[in-house]
N, C-alpha and C positions, 0 to 999 in steps of 0.2 A: 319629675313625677308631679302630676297636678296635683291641686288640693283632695278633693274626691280618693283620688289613689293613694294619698297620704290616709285619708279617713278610711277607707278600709281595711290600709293595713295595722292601724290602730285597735282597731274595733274587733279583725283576728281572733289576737289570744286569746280575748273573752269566748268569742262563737266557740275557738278549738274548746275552752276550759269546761262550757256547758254539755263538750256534745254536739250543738248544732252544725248546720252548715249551710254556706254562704251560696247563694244565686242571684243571675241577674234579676233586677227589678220587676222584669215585665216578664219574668217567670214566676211569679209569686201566687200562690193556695192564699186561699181565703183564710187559712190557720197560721201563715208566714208573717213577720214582722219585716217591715219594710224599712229600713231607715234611710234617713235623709240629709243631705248635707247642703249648703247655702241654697237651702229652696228647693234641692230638686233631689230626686231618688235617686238613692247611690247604690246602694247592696240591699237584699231582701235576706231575712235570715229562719232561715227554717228549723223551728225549734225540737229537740228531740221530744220523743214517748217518754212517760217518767218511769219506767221500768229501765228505757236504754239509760238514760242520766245516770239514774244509779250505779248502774253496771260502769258506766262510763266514769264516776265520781270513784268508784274503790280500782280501777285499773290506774286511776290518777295518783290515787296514795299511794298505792304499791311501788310505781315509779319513782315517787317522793322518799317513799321509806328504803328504797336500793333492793326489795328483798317479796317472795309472798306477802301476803298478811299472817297468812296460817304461822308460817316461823316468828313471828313479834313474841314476845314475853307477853304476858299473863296484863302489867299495867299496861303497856302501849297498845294490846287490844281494848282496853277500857277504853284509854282515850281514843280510839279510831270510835268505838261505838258513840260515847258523848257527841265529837264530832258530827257524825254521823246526824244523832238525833238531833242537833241542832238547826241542820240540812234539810228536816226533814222526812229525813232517807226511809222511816218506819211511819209514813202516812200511805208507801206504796205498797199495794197491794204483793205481797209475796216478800215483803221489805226482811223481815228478820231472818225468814230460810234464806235470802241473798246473802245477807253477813253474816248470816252464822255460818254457808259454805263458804264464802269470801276467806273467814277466819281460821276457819278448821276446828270449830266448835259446836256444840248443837244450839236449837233454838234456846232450850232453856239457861244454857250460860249467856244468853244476848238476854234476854229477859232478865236474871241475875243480875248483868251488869247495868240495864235500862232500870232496874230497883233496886242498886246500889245510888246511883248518881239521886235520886226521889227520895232517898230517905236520909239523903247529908244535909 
């Protein structure tokens, strides 16, 4: 395996853990991150929408967590939202109707739980 082949398959997990996906170089969108490996372009990485991320970020915990999100207890959905907000995850437009169906709770227990963490 060259070097180059060794640096893509590095670099992977991270692309799979965002969401994105991996093309050749000289298929790359003026919106594609290109990287580079001793000097010369190696893989181009096509970044997801931050609506798909998201969606893509709680299919990832669920896998994490062995189970829905909706079935977690009452604290382990705190902490997914914390999580969450640290992510980001409620700068995206539609971000709390996501988690709050992700969880099987309404908007306003995410809101609850977003001014539980703001007022410790």
């Amino acid at each position: 395996m060259s070097g180059e082949e060794r640096f893509i398959t590095a670099v992977k997990p991270l692309v799979d853990a965002i969401g994105g996906e991996m093309l050749p170089p000289d298929e790359a969108g003026p919106d594609d991150v290109v990287l580079a490996w001793e000097g010369a372009d190696a893989v181009a990485v096509r970044l997801p929408q931050l609506a798909d991320s998201l969606d893509h970020i709680l299919a990832a915990m669920e896998r994490r967590m062995g189970m829905p999100l909706a079935e977690l207890d009452r604290k382990a959905k705190q902490e997914i939202v914390r999580t969450l907000e640290a992510r980001g995850a409620f700068a995206v437009r539609h971000g709390v109707e996501t988690v709050a169906s992700a969880l099987g709770v309404s908007r306003f227990t995410v809101y609850n739980y977003l001014n539980r963490e703001k007022g410790s």
